[in-house]
C-alpha positions as CSV (number, residue, x, y, z in Angstrom):
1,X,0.0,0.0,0.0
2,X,1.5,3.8,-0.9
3,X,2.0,5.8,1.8
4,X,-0.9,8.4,1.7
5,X,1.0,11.5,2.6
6,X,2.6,10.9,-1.1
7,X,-1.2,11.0,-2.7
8,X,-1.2,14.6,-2.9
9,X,2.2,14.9,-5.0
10,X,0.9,12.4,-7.3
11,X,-0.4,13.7,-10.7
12,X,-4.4,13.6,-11.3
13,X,-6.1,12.6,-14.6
14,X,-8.8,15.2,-13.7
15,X,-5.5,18.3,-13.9
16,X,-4.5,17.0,-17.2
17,X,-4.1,19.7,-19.9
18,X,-3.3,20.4,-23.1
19,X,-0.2,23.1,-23.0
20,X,-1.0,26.8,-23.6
21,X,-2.0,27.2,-27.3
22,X,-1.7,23.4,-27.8
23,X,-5.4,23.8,-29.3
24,X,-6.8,26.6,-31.4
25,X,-10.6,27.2,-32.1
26,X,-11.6,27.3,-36.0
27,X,-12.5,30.7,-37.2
28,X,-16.5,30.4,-37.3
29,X,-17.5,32.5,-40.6
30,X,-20.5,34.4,-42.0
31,X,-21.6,35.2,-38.1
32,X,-22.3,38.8,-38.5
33,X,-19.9,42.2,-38.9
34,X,-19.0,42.2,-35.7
35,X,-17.4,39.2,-36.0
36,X,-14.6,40.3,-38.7
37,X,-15.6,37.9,-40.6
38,X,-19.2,37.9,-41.7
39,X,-20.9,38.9,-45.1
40,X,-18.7,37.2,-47.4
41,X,-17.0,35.5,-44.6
42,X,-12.8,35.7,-46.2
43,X,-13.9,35.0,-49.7
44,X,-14.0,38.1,-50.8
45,X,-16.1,39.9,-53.7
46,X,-17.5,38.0,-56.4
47,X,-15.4,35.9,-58.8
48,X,-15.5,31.9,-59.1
49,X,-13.9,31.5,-55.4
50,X,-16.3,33.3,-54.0
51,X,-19.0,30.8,-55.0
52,X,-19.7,27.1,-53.2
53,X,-18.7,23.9,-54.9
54,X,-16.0,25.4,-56.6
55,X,-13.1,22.1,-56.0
56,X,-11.2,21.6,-59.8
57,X,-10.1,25.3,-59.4
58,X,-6.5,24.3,-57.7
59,X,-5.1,22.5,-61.1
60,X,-6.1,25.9,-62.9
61,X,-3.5,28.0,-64.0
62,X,-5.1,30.7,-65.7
63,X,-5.1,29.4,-69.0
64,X,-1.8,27.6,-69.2
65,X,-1.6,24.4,-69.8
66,X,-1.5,22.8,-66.5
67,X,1.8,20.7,-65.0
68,X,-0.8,17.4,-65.0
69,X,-1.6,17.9,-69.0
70,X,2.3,19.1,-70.0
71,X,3.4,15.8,-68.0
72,X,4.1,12.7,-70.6
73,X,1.8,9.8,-69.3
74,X,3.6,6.7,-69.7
75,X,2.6,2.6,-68.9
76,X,-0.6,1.1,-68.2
77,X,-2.3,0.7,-64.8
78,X,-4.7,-2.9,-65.4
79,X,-8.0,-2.2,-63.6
80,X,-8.5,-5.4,-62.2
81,X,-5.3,-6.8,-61.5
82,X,-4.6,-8.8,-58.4
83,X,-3.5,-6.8,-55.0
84,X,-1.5,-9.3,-52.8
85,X,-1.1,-8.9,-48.9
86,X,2.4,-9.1,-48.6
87,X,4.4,-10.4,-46.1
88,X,8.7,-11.2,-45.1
89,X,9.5,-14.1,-43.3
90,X,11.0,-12.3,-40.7
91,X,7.8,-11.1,-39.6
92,X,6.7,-14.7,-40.3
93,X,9.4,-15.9,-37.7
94,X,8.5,-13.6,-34.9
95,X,5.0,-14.4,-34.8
96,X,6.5,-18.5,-34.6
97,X,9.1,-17.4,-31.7
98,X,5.9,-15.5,-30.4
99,X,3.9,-18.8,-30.2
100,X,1.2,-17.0,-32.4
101,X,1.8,-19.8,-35.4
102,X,2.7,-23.4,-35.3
103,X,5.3,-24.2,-37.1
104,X,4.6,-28.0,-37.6
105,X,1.0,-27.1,-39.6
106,X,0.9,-25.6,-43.2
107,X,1.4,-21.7,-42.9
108,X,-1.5,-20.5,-44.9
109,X,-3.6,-17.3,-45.6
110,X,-5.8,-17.9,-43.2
111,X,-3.2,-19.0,-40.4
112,X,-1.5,-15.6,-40.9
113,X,-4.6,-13.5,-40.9
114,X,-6.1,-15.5,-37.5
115,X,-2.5,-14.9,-35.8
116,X,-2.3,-11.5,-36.3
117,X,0.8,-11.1,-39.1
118,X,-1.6,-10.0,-41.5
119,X,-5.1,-7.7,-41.6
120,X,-6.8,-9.3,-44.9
121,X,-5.9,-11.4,-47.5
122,X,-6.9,-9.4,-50.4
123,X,-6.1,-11.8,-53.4
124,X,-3.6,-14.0,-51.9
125,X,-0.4,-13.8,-49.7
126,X,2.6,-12.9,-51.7
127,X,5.9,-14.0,-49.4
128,X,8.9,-12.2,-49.6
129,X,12.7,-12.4,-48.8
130,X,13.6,-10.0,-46.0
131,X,14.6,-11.1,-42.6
132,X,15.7,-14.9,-41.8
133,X,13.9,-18.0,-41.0
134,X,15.2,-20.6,-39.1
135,X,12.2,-22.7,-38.1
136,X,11.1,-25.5,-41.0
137,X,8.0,-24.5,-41.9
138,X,5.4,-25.6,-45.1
139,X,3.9,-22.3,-46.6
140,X,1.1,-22.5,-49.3
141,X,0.7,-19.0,-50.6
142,X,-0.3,-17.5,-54.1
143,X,3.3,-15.9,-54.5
144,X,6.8,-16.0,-52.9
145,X,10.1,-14.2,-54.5
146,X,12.8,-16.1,-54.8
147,X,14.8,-15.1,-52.3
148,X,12.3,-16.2,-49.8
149,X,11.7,-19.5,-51.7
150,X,15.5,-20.2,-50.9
151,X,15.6,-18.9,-47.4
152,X,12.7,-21.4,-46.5
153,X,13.9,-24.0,-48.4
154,X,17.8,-23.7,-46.7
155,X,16.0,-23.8,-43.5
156,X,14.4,-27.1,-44.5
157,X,10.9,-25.9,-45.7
158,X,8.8,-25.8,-48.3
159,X,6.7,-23.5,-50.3
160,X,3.8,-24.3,-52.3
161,X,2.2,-22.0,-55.1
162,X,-1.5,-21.3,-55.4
163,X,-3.0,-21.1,-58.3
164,X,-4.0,-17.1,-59.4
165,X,-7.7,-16.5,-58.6
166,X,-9.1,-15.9,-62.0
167,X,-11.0,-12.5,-61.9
């Protein structure tokens, strides 16, 4: 038990604040004159910025061809290709040391999501070289690089390949 003539020195979550200009209020606008900001509330007199829903106006540069449109566009982005979680075996073999995945089972999508090493799935697990494994562990994932193919298979694993989801 503390000693209670040491309560009072000890800080109290009710006397916790912010430092001194920590937080700022936003400027409420278009409250009346008085305010120094009311009427047309900092937008000034007419014009297209003075208006509401005015959003495409920042890529305008009065005429000029603008940066976006001088730029060459180069490659393709494919709509629906396939986003793979990714993962390194390092992060593999912390969760193992961690006791969050057995190493004697099959290491799969699922495994990885329900111990924590990954959020979602997405389209697949992709596996990939950095850090080290050392435990001997069987992965089935729909992608590994070949450096982590050969880490896990000098430590005495193996990794099998999915086959792509066909979208």
């Amino acid at each position: 038990m503390s000693d209670p003539s040491k309560v009072e020195d000890m800080m109290k979550l009710n006397e916790l604040s912010d430092n001194k200009g920590a937080r700022k209020n936003r400027m409420r606008v278009g409250r009346g004159i008085g305010s120094g900001k009311g009427k047309t509330a900092g937008r000034g007199v007419k014009g297209q910025k003075s208006r509401s829903g005015v959003s495409g106006i920042r890529a305008y540069e009065g005429g000029q061809m603008p940066l976006y449109m001088r730029l060459p566009k180069r490659g393709f982005n494919k709509p629906n290709r396939a986003k793979y979680a990714e993962v390194n075996i390092g992060r593999v073999q912390t969760a193992i040391d961690a006791g969050k995945l057995d190493a004697s089972a099959t290491i799969t999508a699922a495994s990885l999501v329900e111990a924590g090493v990954l959020r979602r799935t997405l389209d697949g697990v992709r596996l990939l070289g950095v850090g080290e494994i050392k435990a001997k562990v069987a992965f089935e994932v729909a992608h590994v690089s070949a450096g982590a193919k050969a880490a896990i298979e000098k430590a005495g694993g193996s990794v099998t390949v999915l086959e792509a989801k066909q979208s």
